[in-house]
ZASEBA-302682 format. One line per field, with one value per residue (C-alpha): residue number from 1; residue in one letter; chain; x, y, z. Coordinates in nm, 2 decimals, padded with zeros to 4 digits. Last residue first. Layout:
REM ZASEBA-302682
resi <- [NUM:...] $
resn <- [A:...] $
chain <- [A:...] $
X <- [X:...] $
Y <- [Y:...] $
Z <- [Z:...] $
//
This chain:
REM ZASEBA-302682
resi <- [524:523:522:521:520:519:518:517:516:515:514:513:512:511:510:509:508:507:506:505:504:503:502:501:500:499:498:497:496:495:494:493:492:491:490:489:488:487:486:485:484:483:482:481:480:479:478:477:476:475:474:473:472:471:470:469:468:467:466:465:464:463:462:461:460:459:458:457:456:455:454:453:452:451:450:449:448:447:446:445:444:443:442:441:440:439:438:437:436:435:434:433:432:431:430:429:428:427:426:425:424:423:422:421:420:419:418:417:416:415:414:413:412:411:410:409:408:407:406:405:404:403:402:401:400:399:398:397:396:395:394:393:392:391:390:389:388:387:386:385:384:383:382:381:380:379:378:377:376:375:374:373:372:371:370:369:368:367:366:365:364:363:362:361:360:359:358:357:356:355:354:353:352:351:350:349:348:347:346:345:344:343:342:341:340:339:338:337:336:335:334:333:332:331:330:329:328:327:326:325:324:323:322:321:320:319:318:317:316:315:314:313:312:311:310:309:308:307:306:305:304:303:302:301:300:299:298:297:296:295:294:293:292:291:290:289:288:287:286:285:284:283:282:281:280:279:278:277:276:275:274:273:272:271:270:269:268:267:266:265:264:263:262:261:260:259:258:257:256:255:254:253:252:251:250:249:248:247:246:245:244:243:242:241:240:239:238:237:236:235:234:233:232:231:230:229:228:227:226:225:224:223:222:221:220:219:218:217:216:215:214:213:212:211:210:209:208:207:206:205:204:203:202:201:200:199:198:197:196:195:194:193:192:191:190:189:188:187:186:185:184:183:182:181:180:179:178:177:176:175:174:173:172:171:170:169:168:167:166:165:164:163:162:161:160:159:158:157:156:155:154:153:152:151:150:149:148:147:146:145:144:143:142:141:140:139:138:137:136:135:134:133:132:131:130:129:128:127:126:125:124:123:122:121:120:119:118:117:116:115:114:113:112:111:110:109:108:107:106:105:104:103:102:101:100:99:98:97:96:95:94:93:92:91:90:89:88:87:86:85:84:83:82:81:80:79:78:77:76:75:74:73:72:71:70:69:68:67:66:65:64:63:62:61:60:59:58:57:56:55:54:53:52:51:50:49:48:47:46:45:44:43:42:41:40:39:38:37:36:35:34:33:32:31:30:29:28:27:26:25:24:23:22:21:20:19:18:17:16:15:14:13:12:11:10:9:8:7:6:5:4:3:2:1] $
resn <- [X:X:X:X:X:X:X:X:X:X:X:X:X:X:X:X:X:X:X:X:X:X:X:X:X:X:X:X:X:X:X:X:X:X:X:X:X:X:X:X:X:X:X:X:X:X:X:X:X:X:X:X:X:X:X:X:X:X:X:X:X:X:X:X:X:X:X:X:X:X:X:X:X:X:X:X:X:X:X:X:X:X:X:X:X:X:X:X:X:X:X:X:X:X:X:X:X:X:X:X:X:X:X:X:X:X:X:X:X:X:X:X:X:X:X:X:X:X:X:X:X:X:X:X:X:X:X:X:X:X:X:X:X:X:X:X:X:X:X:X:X:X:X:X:X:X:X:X:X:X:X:X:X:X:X:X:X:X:X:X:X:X:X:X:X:X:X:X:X:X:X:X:X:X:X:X:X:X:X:X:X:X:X:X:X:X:X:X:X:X:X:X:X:X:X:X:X:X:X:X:X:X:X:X:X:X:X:X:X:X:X:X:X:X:X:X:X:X:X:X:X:X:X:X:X:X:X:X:X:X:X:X:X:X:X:X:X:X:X:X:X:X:X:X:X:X:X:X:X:X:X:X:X:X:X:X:X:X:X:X:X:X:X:X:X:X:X:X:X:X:X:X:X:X:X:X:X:X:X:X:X:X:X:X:X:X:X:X:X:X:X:X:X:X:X:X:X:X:X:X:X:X:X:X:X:X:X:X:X:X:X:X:X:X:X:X:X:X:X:X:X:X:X:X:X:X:X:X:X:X:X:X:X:X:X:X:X:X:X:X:X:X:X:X:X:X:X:X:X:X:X:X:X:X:X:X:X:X:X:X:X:X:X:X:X:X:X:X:X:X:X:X:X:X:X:X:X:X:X:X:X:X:X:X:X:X:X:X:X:X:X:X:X:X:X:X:X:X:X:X:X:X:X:X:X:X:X:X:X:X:X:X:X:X:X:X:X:X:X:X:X:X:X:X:X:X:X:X:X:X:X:X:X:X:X:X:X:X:X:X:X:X:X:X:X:X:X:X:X:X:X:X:X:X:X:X:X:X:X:X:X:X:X:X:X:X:X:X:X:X:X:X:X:X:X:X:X:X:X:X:X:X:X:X:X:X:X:X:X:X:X:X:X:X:X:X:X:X:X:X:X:X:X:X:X:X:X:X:X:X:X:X:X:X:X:X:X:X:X:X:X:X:X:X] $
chain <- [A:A:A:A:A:A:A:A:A:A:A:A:A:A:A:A:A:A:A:A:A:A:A:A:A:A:A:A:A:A:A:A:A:A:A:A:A:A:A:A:A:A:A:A:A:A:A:A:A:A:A:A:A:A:A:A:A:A:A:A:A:A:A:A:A:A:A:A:A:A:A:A:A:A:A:A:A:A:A:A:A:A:A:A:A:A:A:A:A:A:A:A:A:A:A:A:A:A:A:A:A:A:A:A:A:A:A:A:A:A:A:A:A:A:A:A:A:A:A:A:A:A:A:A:A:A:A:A:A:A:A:A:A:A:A:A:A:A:A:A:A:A:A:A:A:A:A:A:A:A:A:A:A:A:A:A:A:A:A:A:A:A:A:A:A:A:A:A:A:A:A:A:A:A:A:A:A:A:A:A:A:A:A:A:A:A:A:A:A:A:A:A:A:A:A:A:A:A:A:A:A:A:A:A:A:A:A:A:A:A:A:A:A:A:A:A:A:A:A:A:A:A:A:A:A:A:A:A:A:A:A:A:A:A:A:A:A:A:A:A:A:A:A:A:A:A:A:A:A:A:A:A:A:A:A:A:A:A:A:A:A:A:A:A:A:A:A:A:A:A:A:A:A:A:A:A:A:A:A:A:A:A:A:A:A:A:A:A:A:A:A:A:A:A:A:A:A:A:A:A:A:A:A:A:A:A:A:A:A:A:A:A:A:A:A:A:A:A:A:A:A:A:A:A:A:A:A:A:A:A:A:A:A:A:A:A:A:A:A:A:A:A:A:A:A:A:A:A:A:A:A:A:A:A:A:A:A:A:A:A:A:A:A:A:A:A:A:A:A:A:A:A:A:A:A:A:A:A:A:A:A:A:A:A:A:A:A:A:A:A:A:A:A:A:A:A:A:A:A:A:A:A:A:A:A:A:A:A:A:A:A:A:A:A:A:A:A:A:A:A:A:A:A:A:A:A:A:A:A:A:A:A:A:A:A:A:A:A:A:A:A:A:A:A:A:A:A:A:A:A:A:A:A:A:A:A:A:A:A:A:A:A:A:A:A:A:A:A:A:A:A:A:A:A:A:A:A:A:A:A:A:A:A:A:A:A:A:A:A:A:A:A:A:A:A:A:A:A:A:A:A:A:A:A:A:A:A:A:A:A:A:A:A:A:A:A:A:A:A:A:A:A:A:A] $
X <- [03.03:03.10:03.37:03.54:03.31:03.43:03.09:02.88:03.11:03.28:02.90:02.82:03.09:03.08:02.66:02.79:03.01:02.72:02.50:02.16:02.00:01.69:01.39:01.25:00.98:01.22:01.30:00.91:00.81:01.09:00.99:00.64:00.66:00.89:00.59:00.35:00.48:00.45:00.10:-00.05:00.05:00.10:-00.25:-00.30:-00.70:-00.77:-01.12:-01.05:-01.43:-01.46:-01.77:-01.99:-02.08:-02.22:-01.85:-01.55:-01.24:-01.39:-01.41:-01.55:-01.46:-01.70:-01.51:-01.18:-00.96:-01.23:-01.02:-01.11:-00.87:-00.59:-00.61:-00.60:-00.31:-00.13:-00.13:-00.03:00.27:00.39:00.34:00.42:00.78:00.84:00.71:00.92:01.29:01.22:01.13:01.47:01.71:01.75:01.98:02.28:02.06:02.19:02.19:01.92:01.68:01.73:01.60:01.31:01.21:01.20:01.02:00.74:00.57:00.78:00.72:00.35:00.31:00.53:00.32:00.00:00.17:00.17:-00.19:-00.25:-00.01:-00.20:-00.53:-00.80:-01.04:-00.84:-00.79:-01.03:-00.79:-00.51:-00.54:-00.55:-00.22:-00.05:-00.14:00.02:00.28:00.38:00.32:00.54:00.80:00.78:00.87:01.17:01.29:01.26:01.43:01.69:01.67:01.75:02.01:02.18:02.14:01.89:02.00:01.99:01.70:01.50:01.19:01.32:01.67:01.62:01.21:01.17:01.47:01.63:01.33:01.04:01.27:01.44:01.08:01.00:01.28:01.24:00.85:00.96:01.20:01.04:00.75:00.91:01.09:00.75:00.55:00.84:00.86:00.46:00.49:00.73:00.47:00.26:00.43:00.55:00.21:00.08:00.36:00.30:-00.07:-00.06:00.19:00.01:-00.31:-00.68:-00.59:-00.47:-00.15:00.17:00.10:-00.27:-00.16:00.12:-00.14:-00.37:-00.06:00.02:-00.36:-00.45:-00.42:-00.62:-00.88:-01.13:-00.99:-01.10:-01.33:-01.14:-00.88:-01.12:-01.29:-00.97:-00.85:-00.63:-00.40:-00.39:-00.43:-00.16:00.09:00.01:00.06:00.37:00.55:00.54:00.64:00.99:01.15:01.03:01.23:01.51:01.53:01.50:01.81:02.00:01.92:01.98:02.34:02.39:02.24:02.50:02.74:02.64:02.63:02.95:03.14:02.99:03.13:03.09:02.78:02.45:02.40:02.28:01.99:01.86:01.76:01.56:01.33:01.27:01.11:01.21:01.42:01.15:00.89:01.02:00.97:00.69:00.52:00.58:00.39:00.10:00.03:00.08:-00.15:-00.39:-00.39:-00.49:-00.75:-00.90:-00.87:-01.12:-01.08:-00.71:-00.56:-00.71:-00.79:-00.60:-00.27:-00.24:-00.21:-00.56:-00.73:-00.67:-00.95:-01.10:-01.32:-00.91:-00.89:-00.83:-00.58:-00.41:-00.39:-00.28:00.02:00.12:00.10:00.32:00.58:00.63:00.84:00.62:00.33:00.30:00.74:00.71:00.46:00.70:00.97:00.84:00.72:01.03:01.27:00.98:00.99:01.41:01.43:01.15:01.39:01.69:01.52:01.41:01.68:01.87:01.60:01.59:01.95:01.91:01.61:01.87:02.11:01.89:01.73:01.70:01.47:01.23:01.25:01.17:00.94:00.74:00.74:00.58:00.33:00.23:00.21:00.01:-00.28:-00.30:-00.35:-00.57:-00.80:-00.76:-00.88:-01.20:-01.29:-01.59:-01.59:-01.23:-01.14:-00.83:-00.58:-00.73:-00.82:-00.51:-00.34:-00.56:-00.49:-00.09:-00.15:-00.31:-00.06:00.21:00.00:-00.07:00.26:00.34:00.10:00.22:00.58:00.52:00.33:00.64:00.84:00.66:00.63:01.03:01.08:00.87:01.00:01.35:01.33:01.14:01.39:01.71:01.80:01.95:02.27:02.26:01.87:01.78:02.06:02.00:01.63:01.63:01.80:02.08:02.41:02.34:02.57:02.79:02.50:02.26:02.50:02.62:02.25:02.05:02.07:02.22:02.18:01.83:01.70:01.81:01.65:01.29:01.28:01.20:00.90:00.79:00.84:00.69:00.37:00.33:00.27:-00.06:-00.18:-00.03:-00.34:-00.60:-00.69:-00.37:-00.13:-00.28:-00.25:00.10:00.18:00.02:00.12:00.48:00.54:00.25:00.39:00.75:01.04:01.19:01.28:01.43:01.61:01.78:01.88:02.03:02.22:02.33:02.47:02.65:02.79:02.93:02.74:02.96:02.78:02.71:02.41:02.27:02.02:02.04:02.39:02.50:02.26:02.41:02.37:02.27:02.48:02.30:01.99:02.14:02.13:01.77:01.68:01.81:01.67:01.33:01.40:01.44:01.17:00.97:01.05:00.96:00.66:00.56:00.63:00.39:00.14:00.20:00.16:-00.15] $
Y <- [01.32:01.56:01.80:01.77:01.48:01.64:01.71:01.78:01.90:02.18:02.27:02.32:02.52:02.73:02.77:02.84:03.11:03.30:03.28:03.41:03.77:03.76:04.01:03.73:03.75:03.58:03.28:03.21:03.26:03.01:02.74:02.77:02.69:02.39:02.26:02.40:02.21:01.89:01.92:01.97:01.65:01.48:01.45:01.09:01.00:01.30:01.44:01.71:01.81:01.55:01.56:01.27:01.11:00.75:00.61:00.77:00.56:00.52:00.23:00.31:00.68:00.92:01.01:00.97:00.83:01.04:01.33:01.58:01.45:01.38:01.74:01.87:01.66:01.72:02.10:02.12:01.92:02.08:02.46:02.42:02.23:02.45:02.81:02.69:02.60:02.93:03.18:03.00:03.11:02.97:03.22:02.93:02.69:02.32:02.10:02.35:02.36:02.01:01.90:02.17:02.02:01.68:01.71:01.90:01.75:01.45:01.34:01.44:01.22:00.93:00.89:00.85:00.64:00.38:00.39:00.28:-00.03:-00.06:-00.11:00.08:-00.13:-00.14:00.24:00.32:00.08:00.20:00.53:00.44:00.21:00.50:00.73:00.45:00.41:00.78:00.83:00.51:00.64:01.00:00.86:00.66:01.01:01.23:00.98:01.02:01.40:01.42:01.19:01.36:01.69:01.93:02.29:02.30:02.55:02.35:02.34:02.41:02.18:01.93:01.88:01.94:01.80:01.57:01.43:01.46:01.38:01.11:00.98:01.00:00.78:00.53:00.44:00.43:00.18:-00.03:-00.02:-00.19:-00.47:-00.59:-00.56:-00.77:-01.02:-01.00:-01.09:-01.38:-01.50:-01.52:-01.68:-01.97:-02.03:-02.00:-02.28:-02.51:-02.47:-02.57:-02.87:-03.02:-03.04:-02.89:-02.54:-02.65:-02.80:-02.58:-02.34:-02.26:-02.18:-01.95:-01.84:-01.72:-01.55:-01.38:-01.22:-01.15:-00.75:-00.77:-00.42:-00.67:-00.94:-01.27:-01.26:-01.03:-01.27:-01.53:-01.36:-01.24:-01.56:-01.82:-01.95:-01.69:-01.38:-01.49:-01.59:-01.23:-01.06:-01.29:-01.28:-00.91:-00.90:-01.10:-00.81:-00.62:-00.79:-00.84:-00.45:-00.38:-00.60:-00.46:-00.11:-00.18:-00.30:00.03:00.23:00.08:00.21:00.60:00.53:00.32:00.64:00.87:00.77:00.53:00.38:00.44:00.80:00.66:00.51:00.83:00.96:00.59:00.61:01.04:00.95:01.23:01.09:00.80:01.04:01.14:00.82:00.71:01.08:01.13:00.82:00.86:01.25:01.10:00.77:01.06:01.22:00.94:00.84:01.20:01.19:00.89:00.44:00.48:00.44:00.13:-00.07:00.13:00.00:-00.29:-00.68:-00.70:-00.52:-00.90:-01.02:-00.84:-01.15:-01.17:-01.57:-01.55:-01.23:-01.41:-01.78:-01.54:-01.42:-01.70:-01.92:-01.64:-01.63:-02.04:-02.16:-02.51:-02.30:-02.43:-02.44:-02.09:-02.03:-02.24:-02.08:-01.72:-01.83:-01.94:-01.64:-01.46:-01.62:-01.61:-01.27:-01.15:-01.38:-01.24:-00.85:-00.98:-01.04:-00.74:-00.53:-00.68:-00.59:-00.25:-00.17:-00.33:-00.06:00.22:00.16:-00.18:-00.05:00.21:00.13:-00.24:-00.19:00.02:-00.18:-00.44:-00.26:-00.18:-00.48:-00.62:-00.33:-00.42:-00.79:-00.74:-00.53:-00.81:-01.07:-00.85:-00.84:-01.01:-01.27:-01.33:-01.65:-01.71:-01.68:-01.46:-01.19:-01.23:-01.14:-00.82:-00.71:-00.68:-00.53:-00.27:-00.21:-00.15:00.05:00.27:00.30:00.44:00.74:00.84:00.81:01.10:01.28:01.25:01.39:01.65:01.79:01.75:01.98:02.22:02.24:02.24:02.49:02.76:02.68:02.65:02.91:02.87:02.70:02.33:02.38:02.16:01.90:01.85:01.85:01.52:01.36:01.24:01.42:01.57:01.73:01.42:01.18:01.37:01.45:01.09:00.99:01.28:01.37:01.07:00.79:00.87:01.01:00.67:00.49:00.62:00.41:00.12:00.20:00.38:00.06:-00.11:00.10:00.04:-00.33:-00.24:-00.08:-00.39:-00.65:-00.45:-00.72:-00.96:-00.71:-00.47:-00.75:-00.85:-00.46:-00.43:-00.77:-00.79:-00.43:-00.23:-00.46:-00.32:-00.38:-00.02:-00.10:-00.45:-00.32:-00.05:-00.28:-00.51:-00.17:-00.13:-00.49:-00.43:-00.06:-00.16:-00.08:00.11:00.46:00.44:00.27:00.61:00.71:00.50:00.48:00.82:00.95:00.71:00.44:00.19:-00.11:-00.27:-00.22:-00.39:-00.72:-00.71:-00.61:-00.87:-01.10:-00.98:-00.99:-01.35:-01.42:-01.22:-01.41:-01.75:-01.61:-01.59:-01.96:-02.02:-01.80:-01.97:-02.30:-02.22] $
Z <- [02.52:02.20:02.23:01.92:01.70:01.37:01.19:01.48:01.71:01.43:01.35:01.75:01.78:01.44:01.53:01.95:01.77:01.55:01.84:01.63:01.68:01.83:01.67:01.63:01.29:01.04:01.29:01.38:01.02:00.92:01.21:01.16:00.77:00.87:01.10:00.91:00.61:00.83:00.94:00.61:00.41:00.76:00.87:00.79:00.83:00.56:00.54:00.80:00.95:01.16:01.46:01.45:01.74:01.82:01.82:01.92:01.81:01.42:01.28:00.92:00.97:01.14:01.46:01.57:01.28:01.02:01.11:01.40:01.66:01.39:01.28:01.61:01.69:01.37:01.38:01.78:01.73:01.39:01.51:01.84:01.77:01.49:01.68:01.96:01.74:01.55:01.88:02.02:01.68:01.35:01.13:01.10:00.92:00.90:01.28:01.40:01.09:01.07:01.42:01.42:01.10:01.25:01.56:01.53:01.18:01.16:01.48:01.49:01.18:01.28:01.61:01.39:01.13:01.50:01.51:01.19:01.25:01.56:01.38:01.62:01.83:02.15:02.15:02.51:02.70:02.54:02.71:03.06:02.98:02.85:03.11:03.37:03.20:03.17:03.58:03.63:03.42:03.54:03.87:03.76:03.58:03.86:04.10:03.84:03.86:04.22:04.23:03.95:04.18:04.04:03.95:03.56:03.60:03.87:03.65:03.31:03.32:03.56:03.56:03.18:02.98:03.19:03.35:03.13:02.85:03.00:03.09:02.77:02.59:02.90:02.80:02.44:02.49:02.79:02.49:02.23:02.42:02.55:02.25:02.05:02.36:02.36:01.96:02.02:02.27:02.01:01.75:01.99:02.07:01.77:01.65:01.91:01.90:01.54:01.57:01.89:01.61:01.66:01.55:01.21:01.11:01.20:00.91:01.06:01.37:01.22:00.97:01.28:01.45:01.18:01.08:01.48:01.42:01.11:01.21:01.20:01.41:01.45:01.17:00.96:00.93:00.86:00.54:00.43:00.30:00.57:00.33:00.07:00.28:00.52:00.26:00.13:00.50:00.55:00.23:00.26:00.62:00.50:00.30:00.60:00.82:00.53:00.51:00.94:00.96:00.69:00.80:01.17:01.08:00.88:01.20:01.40:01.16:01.18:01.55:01.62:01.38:01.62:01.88:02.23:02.14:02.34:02.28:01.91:02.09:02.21:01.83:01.78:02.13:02.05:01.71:01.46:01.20:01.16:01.08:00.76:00.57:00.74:00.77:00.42:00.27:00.52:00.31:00.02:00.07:00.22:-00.09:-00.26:-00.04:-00.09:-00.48:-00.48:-00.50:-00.50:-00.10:00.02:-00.27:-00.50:-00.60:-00.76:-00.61:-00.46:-00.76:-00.92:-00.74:-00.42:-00.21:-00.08:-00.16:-00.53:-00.51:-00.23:-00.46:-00.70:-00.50:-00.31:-00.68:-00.77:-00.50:-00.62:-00.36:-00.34:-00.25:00.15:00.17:00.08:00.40:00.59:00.52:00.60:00.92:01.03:00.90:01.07:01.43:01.42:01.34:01.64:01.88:01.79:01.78:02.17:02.22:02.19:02.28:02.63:02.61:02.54:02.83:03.06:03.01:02.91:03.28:03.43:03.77:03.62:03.30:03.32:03.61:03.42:03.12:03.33:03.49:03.15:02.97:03.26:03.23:02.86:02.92:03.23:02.93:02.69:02.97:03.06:02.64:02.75:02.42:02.49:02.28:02.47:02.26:01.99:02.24:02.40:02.11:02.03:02.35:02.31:01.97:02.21:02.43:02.15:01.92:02.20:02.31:01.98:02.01:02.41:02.28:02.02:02.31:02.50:02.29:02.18:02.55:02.59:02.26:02.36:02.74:02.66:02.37:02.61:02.87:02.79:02.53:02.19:02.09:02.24:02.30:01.97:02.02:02.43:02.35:02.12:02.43:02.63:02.55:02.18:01.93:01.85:01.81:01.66:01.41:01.31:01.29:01.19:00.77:00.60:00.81:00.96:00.55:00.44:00.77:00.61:00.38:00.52:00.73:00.39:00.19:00.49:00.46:00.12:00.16:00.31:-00.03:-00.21:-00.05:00.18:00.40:00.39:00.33:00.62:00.87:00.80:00.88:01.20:01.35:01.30:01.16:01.43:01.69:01.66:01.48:01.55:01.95:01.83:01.52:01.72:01.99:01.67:01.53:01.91:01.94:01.59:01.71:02.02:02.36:02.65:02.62:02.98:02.92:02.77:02.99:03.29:03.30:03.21:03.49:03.74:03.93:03.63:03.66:03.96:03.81:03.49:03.67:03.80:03.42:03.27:03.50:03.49:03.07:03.14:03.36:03.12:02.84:03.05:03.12:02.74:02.67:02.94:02.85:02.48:02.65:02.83] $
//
């Protein structure tokens, strides 16, 4: 009761939040780019808030403490990736786009074709990370309550959705931001605790955490070296390759980061912001390690797998555990507080991702495909509140049948499709003059379609360990991360489409759009 209690009082903040910003969001600047009023510190914390997701505070935890150094790999890639975001897409993005991913890619090619592929890939991307949202969500409740019918994770999932509806539909980018804000304060805050308390536990002594992990994990000294997860065959070590490059190239292409740096007023703001978001994110993740191998020390494997097999409910088990056991005010204060941390991250998270896709299915597909640039702005924001609640509502359908997959899992999943279609269409845009509409399609296609269908017959679906289809077996691709095939095609795609097209390329809108994107001339 006192983390639902803790949790409703975040939501009658964010309810605030977002009743204010709904009378600061009347037009299209306003609801998809806050009117480009943030600074570059308050957008570097946003961008902290939509990144830090369920998958790194529950996910991520949960894979150290089952699967020891294998699981910390994911936030070296989560990490990572930001390099390859400041260098190659930030500032650019920024000065070439208005809105969306599809206002960069169809800048210099035509409308249509390019709008429509880029604005479906989008919102599949956001489809896979609001999985992992909804369903960490679930897995709390789960713990809280004890739910042996699994009825009270299902309201759970349902709630999170109507909420990020509303959230998107009535705060837009502007109230979306500031929920991110704080809710990045808050997520800070609940780790820097955590993280103290589990050094406090071993006298400061990272070994003794590490040994006592190894001890604990049923897995010995294998639990600190590489190979527990990924090592045991040559498949699980291509698949660590194939999860490594989707992290660090996925992040460059998730439609909820590239809007973000509309946001701030210049370019300069978004190549800083993303300097505040990379210290941030660092000491995060800095801070997840500790966690998942404090986790696995004090609680041991065993347990965590107990209450959650996939090791969802890891953090919030340790918190309870850190605070004095479940049967002291010190242990429920602490979960609680945990917890309904984790719904503000889940929260936060999702109102992101929710309004990244309905700009796209807005802007890109009913404004500029369907009415051909035609729409009134009125027009197209009633377009956009109504393709939130129609995204939401698919997303909550699906999570319901996802529950038992790990959410940090399910969140490589999104950064494979993004770095297969969305990335190398992205680069070869901003950096090769030749690139022309057939290109930009074939890219898009070519990486979105290849990772799907390679994700729907891995061992992810069916056959694996804990599979999302059960009672069937119908895989044929052995790898669970598809992103060591999927994102060659996408590039390959993208060169075969170019070299076949018969289109000659805009010379001037290249020189334009190269001038914009390295001087900010012209940009919005």
């Amino acid at each position: 009761m006192l983390t639902i209690g803790l949790f409703l009082v975040f939501v009658a903040i964010t309810l605030v939040i977002t009743i204010w910003a709904s009378r600061h969001s009347r037009t299209a600047n306003d609801f998809y780019a806050g009117g480009r009023e943030f600074s570059a510190a308050q957008n570097g914390l946003a961008i902290s808030g939509d990144y830090m997701s369920a998958a790194s505070f529950l996910g991520i935890a949960g894979l150290i403490s089952l699967v020891g150094y294998d699981g910390f790999l994911y936030s070296i890639g989560f990490l990572v990736a930001w390099l390859v975001v400041l260098m190659l897409v930030a500032e650019l993005v920024r000065n070439c786009g208005r809105y969306t991913m599809a206002d960069v890619l169809a800048f210099r090619m035509s409308q249509r074709p390019v709008r429509t592929a880029a604005g479906a890939s989008s919102i599949v991307v956001s489809i896979f990370y609001l999985l992992a949202q909804m369903v960490g969500a679930g897995s709390l409740v789960a713990l809280l309550l004890g739910d042996a019918d699994g009825s009270a994770q299902t309201l759970t999932i349902i709630a999170v959705g109507m909420l990020m509806i509303v959230y998107v539909t009535f705060g837009g980018m502007k109230g979306t931001t500031w929920i991110q804000i704080v809710k990045a304060a808050l997520l800070m805050a609940g780790a820097v605790t955590l993280t103290v308390l589990v050094l406090v536990r071993f006298d400061g002594n990272v070994n003794a955490i590490l040994h006592t992990a190894a001890q604990t994990s049923g897995h010995g000294e294998a639990f600190l070296q590489p190979g527990l997860q990924y090592g045991s065959s040559l498949t699980s070590r291509i698949d660590f390759i194939s999860l490594a490059l989707a992290l660090v190239l996925g992040t460059a292409g998730l439609p909820h980061i590239l809007v973000r740096f509309y946001t701030v007023p210049t370019a300069r703001a978004a190549r800083r912001s993303v300097m505040w978001a990379i210290g941030l994110i660092g000491a995060f993740y800095l801070m997840t390690i500790v966690l998942g191998f404090g986790a696995a020390a004090v609680l041991g494997s065993d347990e965590i797998r107990a209450s959650n097999k996939a090791g969802n409910t890891a953090l919030p088990l340790l918190a309870q555990e850190l605070g004095g056991g479940g049967d002291s005010l010190g242990g429920v204060v602490l979960l609680a507080v945990i917890a309904a941390v984790a719904f503000a991250t889940i929260l936060a998270v999702v109102a992101g991702l929710t309004l990244a896709s309905s700009a796209s299915a807005a802007h890109d597909l009913y404004a500029a495909v369907i009415h051909k640039g035609r729409a009134s702005e009125k027009e197209e924001l009633a377009a956009a509140r109504l393709s939130a609640i129609v995204i939401g509502a698919v997303a909550i359908a699906l999570s319901l049948t996802a529950q038992k997959l790990n959410v940090a899992f399910l969140v490589a999943l999104a950064f494979a499709v993004a770095a297969s279609a969305n990335l190398p269409t992205i680069l070869f845009t901003l950096f090769w003059r030749r690139f022309n509409t057939r290109g930009t399609v074939w890219a898009i296609n070519g990486g979105l379609i290849s990772s799907v269908v390679l994700v729907i017959f891995s061992p992810v679906v069916s056959g694996g360990p804990n599979p999302l289809v059960t009672g069937v077996d119908f895989h044929w691709f052995p790898l669970a991360n598809p992103g060591i095939v999927s994102i060659p095609i996408g590039f390959l795609a993208g060169w075969v489409g170019t070299l076949r097209s018969k289109e000659d390329a805009d010379d001037l809108k290249y020189a334009e759009m190269e001038v914009r994107a390295l001087t900010g001339a012209g940009a919005y």
